[in-house]
Backbone as CSV, one residue per row, in Angstrom:
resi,resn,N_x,N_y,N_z,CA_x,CA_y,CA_z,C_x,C_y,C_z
1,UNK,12.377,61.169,66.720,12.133,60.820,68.104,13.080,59.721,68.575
2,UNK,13.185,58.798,67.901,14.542,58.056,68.074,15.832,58.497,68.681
3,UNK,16.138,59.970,68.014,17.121,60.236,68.839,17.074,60.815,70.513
4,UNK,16.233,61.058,70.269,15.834,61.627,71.627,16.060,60.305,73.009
5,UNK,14.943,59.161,72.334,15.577,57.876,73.314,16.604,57.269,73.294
6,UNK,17.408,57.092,72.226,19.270,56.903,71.988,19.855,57.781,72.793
7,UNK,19.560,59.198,72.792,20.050,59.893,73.740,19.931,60.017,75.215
8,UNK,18.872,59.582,75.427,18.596,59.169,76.985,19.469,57.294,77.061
9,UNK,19.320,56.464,76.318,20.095,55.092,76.939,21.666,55.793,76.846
10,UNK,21.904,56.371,76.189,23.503,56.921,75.970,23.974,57.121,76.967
11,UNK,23.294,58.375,78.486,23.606,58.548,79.304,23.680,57.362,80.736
12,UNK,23.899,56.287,80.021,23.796,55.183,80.984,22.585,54.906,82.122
13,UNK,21.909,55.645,81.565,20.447,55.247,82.145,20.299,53.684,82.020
14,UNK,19.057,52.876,82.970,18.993,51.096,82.930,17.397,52.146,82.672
15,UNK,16.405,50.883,82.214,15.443,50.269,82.444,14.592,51.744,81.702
16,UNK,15.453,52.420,80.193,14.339,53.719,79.698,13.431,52.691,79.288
17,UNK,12.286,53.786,79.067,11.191,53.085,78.479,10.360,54.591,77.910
18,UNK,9.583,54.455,76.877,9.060,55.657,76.482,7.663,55.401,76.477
19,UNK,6.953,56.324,77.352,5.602,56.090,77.646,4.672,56.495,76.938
20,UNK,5.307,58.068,76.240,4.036,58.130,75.339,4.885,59.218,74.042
21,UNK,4.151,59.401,72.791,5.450,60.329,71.828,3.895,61.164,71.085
22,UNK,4.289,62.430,71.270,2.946,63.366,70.541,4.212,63.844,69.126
23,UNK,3.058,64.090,67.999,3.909,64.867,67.230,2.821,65.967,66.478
24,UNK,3.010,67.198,65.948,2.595,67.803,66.167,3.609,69.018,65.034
25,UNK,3.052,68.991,63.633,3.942,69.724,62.752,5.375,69.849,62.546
26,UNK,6.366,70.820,62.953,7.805,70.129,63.118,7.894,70.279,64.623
27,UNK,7.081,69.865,65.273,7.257,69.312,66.906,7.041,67.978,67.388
28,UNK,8.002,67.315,67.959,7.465,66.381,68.453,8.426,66.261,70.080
29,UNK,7.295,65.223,70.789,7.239,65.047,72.276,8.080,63.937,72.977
30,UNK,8.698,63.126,73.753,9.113,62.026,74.213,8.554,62.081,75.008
31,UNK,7.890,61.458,75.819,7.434,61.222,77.689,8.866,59.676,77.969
32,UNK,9.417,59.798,78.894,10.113,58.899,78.802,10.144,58.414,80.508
33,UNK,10.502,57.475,81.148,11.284,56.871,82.489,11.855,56.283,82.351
34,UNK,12.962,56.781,83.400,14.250,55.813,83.042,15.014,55.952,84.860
35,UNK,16.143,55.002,85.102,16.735,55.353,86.378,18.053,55.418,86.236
36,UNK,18.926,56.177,86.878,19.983,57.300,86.631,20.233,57.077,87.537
37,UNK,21.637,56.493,87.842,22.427,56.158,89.599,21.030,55.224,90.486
38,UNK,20.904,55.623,91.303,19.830,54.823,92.221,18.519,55.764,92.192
39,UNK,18.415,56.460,91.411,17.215,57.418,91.256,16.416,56.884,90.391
40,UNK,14.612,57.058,90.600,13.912,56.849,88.951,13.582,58.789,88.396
41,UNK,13.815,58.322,87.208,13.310,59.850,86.497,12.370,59.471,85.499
42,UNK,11.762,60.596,85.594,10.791,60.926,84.602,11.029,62.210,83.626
43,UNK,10.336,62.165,82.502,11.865,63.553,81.585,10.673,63.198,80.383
44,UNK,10.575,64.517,79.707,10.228,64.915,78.298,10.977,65.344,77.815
45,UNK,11.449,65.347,76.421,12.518,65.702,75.340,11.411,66.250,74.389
46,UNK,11.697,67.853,74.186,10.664,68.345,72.972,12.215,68.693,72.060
47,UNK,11.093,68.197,70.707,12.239,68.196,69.695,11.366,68.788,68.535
48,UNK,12.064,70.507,68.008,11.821,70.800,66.707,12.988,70.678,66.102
49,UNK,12.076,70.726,64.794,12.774,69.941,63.379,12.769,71.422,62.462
50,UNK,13.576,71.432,61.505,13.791,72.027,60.466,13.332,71.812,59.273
51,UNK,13.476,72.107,58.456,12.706,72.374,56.933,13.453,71.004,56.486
52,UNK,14.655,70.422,56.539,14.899,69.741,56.207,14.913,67.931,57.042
53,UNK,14.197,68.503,58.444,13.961,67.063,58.910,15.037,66.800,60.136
54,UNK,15.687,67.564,60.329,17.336,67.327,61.267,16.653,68.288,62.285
55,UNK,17.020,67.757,63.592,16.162,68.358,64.632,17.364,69.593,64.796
56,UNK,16.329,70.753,64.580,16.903,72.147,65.400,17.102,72.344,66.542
57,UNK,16.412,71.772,67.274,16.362,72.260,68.586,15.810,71.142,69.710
58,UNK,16.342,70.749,70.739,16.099,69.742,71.887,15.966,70.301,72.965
59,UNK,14.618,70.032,74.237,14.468,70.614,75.142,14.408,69.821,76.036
60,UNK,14.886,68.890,77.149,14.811,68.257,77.797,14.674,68.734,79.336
61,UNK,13.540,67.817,79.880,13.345,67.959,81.367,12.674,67.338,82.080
62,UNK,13.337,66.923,83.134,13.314,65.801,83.843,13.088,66.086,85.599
63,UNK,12.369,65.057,85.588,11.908,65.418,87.189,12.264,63.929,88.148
64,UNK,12.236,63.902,89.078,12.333,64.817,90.303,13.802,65.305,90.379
65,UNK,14.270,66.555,90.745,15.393,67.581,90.883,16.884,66.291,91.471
66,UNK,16.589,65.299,92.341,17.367,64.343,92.441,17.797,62.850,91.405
67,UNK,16.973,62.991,90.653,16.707,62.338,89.553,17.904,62.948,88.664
68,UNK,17.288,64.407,88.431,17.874,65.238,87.476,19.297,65.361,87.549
69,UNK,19.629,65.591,88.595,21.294,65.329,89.416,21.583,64.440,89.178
70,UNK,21.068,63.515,89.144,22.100,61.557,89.012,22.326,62.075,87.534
71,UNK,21.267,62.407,86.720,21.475,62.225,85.561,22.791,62.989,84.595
72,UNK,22.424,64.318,85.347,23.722,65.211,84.829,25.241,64.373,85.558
73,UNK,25.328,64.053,86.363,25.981,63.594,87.237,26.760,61.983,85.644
74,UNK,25.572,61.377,85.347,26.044,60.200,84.242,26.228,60.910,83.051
75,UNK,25.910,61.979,82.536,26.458,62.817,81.159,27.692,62.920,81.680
76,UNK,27.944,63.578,82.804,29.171,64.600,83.098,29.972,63.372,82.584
77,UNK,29.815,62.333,83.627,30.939,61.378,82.936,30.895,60.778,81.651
78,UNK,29.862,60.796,80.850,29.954,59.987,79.832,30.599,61.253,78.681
79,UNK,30.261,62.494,78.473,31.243,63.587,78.287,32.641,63.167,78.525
80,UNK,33.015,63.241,79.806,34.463,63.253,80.061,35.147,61.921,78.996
81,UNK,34.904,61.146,79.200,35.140,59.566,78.338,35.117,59.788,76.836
82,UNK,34.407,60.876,76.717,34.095,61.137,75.135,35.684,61.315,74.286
């Protein structure tokens, strides 16, 4: 679950904070808020894991749809810089 919130401050998000984390066999939950350009978002990251512990698979989604835009909007660039 760690990575999941490393991965949200990465995208130059200010002020994440993780509100609540379910886990749940090789599933687990993030509830997170964070603000992205002048937007606040709200966003869950579901993360399954593999037999060996290394997450398979990341599902992220984030609300409100203007939120969601700032945010892709701070990957795009933090991508490009990469």
């Amino acid at each position: 679950m760690l990575s999941a919130s490393s991965w949200v401050r990465s995208s130059r998000c200010s002020r994440v904070s993780a509100t609540d984390q379910i886990e749940d066999g090789d599933t687990a939950m993030l509830v997170f808020e964070a603000r992205a350009g002048e937007r606040d978002v709200q966003g869950v990251d579901i993360l399954r894991f593999d037999d060996r512990g290394k997450i398979s698979e990341l599902i992220v989604m984030v609300r409100p749809m203007s939120g969601m835009l700032a945010l892709a909007d701070e990957m795009k660039r933090m991508l490009e810089a990469a």
